[in-house]
GUGU-108935 format. One line per 10 residues: number of its first residue (from 1); for each residue z, y, x of N, C-alpha, C, O, CB. Coordinates in pm, whole numbers, plus 32768, in hexadecimal, padded with zeros to 4 digits. Glycine has a CB too. Layout:
NUM	Z,Y,X,Z,Y,X,Z,Y,X,Z,Y,X,Z,Y,X; ...
END
This chain:
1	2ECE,9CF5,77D9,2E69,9D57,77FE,2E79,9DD3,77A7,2E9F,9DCF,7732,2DD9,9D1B,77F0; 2E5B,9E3A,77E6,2E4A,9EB6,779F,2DF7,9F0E,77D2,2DC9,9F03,7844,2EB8,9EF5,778D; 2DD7,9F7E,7776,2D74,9FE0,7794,2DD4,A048,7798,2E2A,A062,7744,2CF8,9FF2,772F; 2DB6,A089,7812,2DF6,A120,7847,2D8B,A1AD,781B,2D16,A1B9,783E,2E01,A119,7910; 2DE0,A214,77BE,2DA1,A251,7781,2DC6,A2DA,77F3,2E26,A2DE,7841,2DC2,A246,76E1; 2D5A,A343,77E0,2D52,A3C7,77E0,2D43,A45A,778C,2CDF,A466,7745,2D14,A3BE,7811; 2D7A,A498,7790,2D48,A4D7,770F,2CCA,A552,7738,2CA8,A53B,77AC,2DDC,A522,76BA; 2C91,A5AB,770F,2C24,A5DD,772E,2C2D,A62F,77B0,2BD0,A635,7801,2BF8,A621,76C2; 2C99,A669,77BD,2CD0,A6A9,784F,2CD3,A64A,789D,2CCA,A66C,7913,2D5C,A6EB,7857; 2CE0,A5BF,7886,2D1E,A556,78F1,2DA7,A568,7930,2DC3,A55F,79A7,2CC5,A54F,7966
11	2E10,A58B,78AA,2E9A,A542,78D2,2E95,A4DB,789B,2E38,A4B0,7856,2F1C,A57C,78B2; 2EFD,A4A7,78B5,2F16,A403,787A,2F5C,A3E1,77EC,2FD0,A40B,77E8,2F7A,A3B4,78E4; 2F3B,A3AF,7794,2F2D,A396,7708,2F95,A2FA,771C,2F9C,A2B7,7783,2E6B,A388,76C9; 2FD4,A2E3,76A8,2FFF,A22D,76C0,2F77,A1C6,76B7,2F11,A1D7,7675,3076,A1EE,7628; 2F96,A164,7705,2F31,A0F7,7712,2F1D,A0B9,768F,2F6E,A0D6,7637,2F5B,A08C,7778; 2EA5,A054,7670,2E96,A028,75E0,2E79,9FA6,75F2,2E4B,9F81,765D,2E2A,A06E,7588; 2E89,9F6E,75AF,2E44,9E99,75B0,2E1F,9E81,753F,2E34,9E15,7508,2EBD,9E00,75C9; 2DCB,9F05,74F8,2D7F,9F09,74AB,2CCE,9EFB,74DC,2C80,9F55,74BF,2DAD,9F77,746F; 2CA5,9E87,7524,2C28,9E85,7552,2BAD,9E9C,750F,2B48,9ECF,7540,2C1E,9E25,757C; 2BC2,9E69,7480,2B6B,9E98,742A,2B12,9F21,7427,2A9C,9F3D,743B,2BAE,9E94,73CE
21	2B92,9F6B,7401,2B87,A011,73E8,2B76,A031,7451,2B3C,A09D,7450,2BF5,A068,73AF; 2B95,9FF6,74F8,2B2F,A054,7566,2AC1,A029,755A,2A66,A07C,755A,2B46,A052,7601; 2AA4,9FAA,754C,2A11,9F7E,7546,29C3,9FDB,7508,2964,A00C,7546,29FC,9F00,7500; 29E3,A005,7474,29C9,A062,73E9,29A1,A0E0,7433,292C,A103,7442,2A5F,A07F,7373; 2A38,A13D,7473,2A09,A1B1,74B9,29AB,A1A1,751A,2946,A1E3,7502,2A69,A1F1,74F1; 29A5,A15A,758C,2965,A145,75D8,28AA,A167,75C8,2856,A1A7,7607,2999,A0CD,75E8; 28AE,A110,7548,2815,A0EF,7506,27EA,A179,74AD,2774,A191,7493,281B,A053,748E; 2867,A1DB,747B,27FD,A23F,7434,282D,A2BD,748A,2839,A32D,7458,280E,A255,7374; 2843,A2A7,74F7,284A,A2F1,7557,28F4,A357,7552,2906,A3C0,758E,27B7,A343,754B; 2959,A311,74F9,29D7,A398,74F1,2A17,A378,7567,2A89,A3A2,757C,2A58,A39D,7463
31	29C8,A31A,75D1,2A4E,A317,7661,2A07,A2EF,76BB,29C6,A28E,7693,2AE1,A2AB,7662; 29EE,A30C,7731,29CF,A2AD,77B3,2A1C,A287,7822,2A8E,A2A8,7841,2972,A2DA,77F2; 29C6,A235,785D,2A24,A1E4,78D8,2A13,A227,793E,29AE,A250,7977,2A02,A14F,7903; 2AAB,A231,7959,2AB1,A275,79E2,2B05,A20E,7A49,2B08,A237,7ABD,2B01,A312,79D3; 2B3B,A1AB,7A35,2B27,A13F,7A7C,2B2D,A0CE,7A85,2B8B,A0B7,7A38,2B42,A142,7AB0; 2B09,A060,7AB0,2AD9,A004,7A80,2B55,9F8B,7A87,2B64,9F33,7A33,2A56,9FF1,7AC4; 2BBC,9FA4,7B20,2C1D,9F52,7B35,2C68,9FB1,7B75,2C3C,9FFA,7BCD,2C02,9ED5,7B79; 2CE3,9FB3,7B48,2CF2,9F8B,7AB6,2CB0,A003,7A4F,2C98,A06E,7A86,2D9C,9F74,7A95; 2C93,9FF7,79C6,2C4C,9FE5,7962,2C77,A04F,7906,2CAC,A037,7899,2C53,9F61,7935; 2C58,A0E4,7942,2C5D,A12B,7903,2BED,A17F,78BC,2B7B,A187,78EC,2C9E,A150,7936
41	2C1C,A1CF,782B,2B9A,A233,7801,2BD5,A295,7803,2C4E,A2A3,7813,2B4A,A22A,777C; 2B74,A2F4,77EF,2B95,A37C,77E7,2B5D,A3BA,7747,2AE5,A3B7,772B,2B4C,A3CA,7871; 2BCD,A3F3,76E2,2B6E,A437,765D,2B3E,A495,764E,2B71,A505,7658,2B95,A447,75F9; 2AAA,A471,7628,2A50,A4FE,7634,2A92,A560,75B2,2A4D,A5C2,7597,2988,A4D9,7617; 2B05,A54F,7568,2B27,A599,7504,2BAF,A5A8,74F5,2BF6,A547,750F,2AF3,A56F,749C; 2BEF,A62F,74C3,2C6C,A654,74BB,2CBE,A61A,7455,2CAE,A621,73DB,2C6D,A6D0,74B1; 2D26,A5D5,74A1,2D78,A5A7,7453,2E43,A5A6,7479,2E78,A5C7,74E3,2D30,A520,7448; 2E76,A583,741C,2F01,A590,7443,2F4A,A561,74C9,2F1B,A504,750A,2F3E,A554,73E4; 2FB7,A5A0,74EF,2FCB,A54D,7552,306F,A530,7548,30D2,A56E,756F,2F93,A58D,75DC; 3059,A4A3,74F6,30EB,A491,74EC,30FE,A3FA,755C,30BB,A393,7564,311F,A478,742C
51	317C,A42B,75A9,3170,A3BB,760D,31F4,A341,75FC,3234,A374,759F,3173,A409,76AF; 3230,A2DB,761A,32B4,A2C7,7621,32DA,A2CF,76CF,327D,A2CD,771F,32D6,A232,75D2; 3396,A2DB,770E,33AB,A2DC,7788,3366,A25F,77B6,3341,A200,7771,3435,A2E9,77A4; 335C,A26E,7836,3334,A1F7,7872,3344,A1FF,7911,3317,A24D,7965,32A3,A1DC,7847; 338C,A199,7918,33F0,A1B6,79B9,33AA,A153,7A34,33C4,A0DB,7A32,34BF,A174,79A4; 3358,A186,7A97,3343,A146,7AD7,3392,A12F,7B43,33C5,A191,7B7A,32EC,A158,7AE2; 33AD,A09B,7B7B,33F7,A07E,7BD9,33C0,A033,7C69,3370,9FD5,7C73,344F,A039,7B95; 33F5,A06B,7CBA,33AA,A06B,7D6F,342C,A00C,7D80,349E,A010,7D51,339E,A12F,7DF7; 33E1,9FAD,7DE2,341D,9F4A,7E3E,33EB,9F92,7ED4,3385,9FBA,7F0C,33DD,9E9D,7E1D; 3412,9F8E,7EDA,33E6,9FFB,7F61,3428,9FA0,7FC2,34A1,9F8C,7FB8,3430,A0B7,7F68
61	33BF,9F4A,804E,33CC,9EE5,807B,3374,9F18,8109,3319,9F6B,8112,33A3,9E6E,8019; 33AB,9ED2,8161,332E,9EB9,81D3,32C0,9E9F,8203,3291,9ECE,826B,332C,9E93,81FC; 3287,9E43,81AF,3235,9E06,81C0,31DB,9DF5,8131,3160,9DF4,8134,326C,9DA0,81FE; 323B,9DE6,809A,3207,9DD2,804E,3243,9E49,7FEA,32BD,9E52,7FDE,3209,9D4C,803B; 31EA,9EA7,7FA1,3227,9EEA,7F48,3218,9EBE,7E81,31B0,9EC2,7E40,31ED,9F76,7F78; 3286,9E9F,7E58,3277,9E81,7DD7,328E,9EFB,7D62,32FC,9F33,7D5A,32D2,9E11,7DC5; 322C,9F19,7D15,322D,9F71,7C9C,3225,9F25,7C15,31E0,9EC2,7C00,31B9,9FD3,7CA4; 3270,9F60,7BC1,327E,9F37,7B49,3295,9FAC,7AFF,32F0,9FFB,7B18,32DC,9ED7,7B3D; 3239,9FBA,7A99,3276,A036,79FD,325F,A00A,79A8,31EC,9FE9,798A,323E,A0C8,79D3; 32DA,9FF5,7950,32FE,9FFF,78E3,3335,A053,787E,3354,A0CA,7884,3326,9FC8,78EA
71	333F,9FF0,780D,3372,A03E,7777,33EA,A037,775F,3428,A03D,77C9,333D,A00D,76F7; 3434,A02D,76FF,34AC,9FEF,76CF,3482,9F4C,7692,34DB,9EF7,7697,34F0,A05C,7654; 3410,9F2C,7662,33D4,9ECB,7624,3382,9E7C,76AB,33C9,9E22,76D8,3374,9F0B,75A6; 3336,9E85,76D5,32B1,9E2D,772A,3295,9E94,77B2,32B8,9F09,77B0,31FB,9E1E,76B2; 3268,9E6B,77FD,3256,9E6C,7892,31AF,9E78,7874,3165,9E23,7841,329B,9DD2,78F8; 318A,9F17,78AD,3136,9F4F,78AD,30C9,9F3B,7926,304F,9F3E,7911,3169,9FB5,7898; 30EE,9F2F,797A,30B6,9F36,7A0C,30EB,9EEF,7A6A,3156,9F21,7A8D,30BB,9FAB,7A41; 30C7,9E6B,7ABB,310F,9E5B,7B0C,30D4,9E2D,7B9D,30A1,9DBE,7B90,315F,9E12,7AD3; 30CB,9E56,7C0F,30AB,9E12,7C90,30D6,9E1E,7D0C,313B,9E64,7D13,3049,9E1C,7CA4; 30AB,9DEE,7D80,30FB,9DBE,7DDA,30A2,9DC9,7E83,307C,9D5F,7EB4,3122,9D20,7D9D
81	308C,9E41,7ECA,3054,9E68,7F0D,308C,9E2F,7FB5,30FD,9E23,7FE4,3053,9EEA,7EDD; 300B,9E16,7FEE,303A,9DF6,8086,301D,9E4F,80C2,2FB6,9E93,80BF,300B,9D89,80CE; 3081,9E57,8107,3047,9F2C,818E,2FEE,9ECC,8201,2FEE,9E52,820F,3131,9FB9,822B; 2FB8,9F19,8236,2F81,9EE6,82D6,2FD7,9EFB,832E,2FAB,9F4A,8381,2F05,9F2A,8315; 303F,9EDA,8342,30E3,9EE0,838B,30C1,9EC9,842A,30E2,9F0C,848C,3162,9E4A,8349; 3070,9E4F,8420,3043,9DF3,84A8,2F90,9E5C,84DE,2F80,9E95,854A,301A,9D06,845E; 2F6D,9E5A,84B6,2EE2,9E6A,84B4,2EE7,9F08,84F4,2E92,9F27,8547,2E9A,9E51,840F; 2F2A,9F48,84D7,2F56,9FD7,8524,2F52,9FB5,85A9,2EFD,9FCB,85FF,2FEF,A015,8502; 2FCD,9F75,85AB,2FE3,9F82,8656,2F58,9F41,8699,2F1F,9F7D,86F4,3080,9F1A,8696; 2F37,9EEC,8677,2EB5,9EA9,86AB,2E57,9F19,86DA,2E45,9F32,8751,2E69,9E4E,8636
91	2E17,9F5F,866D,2DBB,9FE7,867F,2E12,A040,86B9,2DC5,A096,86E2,2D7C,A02C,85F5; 2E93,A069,86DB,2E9C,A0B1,874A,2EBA,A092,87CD,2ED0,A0E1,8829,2EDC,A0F5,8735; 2EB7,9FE2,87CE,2EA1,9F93,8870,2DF3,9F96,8875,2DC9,9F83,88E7,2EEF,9EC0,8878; 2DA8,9FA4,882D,2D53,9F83,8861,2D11,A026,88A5,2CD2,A03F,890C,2D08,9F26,87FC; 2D48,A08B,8826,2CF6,A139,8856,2D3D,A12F,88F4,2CFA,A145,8959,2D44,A202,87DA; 2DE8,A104,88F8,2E0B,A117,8999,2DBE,A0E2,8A04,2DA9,A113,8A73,2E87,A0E1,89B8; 2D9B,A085,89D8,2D35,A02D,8A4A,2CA7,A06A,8A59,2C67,A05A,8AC1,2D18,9F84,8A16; 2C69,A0C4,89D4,2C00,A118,89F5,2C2E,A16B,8A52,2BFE,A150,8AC0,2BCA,A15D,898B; 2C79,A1C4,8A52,2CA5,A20E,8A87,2CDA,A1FA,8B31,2CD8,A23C,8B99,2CF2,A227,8A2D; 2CFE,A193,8B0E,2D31,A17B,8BD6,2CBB,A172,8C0D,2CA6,A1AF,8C76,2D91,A0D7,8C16
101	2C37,A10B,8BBF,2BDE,A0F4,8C31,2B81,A15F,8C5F,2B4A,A161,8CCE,2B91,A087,8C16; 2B71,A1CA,8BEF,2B47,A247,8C11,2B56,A2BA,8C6B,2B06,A30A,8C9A,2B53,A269,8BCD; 2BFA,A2A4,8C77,2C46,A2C7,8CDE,2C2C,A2A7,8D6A,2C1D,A2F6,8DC7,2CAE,A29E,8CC5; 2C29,A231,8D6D,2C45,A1B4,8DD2,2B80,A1D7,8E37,2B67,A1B7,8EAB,2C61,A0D4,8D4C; 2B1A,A222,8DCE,2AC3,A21D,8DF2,2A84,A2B5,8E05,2A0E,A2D5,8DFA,2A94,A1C4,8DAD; 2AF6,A30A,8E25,2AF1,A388,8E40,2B64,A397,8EDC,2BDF,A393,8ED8,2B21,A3DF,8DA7; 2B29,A3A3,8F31,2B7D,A39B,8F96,2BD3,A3F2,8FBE,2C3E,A3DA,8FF6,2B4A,A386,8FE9; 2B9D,A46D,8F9F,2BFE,A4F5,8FCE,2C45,A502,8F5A,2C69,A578,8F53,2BAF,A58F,8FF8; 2C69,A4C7,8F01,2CBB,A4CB,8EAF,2D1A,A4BF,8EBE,2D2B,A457,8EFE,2CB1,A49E,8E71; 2DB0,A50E,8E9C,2E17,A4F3,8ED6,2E73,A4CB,8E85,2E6C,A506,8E19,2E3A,A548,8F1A
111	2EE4,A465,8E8F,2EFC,A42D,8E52,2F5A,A46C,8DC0,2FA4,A4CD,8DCD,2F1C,A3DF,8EA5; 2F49,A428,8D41,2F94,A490,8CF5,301D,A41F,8CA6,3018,A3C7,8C51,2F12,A4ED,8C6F; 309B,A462,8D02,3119,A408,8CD8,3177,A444,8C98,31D4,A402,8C69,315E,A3CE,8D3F; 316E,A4E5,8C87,31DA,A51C,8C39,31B1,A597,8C06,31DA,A608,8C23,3255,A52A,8C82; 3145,A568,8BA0,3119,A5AE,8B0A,310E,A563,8ADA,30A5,A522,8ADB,30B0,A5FB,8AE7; 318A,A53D,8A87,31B0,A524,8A1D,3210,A573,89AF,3278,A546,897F,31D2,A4C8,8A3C; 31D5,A5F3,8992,31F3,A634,893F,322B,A651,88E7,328C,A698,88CE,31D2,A63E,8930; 31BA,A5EA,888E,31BA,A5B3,87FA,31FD,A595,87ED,3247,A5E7,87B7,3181,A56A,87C2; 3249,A4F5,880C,32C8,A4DE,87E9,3348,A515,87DE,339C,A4E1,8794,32D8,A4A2,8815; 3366,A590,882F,33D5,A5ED,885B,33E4,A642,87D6,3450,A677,87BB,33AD,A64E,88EA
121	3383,A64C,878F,3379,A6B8,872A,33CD,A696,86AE,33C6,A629,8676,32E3,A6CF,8701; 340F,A6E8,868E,345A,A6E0,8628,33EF,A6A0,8589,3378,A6B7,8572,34A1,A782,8623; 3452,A651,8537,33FB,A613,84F9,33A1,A589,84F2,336B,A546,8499,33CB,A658,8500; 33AF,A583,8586,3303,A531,85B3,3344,A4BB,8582,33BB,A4A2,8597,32B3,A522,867D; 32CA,A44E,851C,32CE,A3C2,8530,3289,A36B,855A,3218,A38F,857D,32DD,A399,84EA; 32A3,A2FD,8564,321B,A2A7,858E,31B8,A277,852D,31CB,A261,84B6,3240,A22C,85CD; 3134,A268,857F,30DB,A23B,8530,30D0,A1F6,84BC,308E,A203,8455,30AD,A20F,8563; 3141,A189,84F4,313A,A107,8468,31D7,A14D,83F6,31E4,A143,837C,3171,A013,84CB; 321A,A17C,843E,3256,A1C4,83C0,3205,A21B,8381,31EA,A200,830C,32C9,A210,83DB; 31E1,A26A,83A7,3175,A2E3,8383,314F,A2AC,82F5,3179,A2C6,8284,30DD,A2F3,83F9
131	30D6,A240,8332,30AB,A1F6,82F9,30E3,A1C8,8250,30AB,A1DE,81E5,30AF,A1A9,8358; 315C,A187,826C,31AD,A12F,81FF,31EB,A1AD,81AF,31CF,A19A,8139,3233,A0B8,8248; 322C,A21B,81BA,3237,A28C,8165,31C1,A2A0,8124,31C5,A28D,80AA,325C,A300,81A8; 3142,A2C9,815F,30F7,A30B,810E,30B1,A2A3,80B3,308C,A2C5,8043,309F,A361,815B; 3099,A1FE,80EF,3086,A1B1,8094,30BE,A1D1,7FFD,307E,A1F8,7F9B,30B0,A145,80C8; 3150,A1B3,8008,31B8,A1C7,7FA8,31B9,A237,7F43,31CB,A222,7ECB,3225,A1D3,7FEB; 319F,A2C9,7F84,3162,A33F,7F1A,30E3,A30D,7EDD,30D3,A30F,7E63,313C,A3D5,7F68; 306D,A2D5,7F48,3004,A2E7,7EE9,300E,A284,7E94,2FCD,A2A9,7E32,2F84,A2EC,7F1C; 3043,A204,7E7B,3025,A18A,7E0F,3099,A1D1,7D98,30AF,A19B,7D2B,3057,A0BF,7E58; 30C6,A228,7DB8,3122,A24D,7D3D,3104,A2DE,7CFC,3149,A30E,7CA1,31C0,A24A,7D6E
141	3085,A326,7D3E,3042,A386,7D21,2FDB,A331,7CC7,2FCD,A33B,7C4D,3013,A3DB,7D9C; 2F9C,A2E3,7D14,2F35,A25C,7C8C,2F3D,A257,7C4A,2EE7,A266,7BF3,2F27,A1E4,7C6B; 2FF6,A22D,7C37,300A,A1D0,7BBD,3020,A260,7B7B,2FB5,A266,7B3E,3094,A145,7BB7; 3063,A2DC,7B5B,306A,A366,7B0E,2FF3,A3A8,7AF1,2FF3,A40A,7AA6,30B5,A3C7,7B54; 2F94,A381,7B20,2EF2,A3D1,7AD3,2EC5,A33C,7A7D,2E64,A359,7A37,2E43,A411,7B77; 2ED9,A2EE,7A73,2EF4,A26D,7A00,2F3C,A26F,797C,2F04,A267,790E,2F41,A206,7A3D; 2FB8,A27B,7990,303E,A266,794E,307E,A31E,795B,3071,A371,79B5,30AC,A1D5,79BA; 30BE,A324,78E0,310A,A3BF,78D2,31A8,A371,78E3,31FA,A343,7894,30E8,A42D,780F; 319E,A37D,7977,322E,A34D,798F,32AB,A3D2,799E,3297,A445,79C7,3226,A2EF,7A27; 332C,A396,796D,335F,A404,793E,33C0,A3C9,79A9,33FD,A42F,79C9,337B,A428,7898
151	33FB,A358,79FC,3444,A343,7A34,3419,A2F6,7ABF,33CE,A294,7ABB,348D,A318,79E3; 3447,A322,7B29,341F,A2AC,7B93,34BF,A274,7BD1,3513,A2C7,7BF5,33AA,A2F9,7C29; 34D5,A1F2,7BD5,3550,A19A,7C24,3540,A168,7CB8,3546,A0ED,7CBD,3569,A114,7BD5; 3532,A194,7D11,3523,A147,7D81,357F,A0FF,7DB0,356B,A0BB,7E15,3503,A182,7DD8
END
């Protein structure tokens, strides 16, 4: 276990497993919690900011994404995220099926078979990729307002 520090701006400071001394700050007020899991403070007072590298590394997966940052010494951070991979397509079978019967209950409606646009467009991805990229930026944007990571490995 460790405590993830901030410094008064709220960049990221090295972590401590000194529980004591947050307890200490905590109680005469030189730091507060800004979150609870994982278990960081923030110091209400100016202090140095000496950091060591610390290289976080992406497993960058389908279904499951694994993060880990470390030191040269001990393993700072580590977990193991499930995307909603499946659960996408589901919610966009079910909006299609809103959508047809709405259709289906407008009669002069005429039928619509070739606007499809979107997909044609340079760039375009699908939902559940969409999805699994931006997963991937944000759990590694997380873990850098935590940790003063100086390296990322994917």
């Amino acid at each position: 276990m460790v405590v993830y520090v901030l410094d008064i701006t709220g960049k990221p400071l090295m972590p401590t497993h000194n529980f004591g001394k947050v307890r200490r700050m905590l109680r005469n007020g030189r730091a507060i919690v800004v979150n609870l899991y994982p278990f960081v403070i923030k110091l209400t007072y100016v202090t140095t900011t000496y950091t060591q590298p610390i290289t976080l590394g992406v497993d960058a997966g389908s279904v499951h994404v694994g993060l880990s940052a470390s030191t040269k010494k001990e393993e700072l951070f580590s977990a193991e995220i499930d995307l909603r991979s499946k659960e996408i397509k589901k919610l966009l079978d079910k909006k299609r099926e809103a959508r047809r019967t709405r259709r289906t209950h407008l009669r002069y409606r005429q039928a619509r078979f070739n606007n499809r646009t979107a997909s044609k467009k340079e760039g375009w991805l699908a939902p559940s990729i969409h999805h699994r990229i931006d997963s991937h930026v944000r759990l590694v944007e997380d873990v850098t307002k935590i940790l003063p990571i100086t390296e990322i490995r994917v």
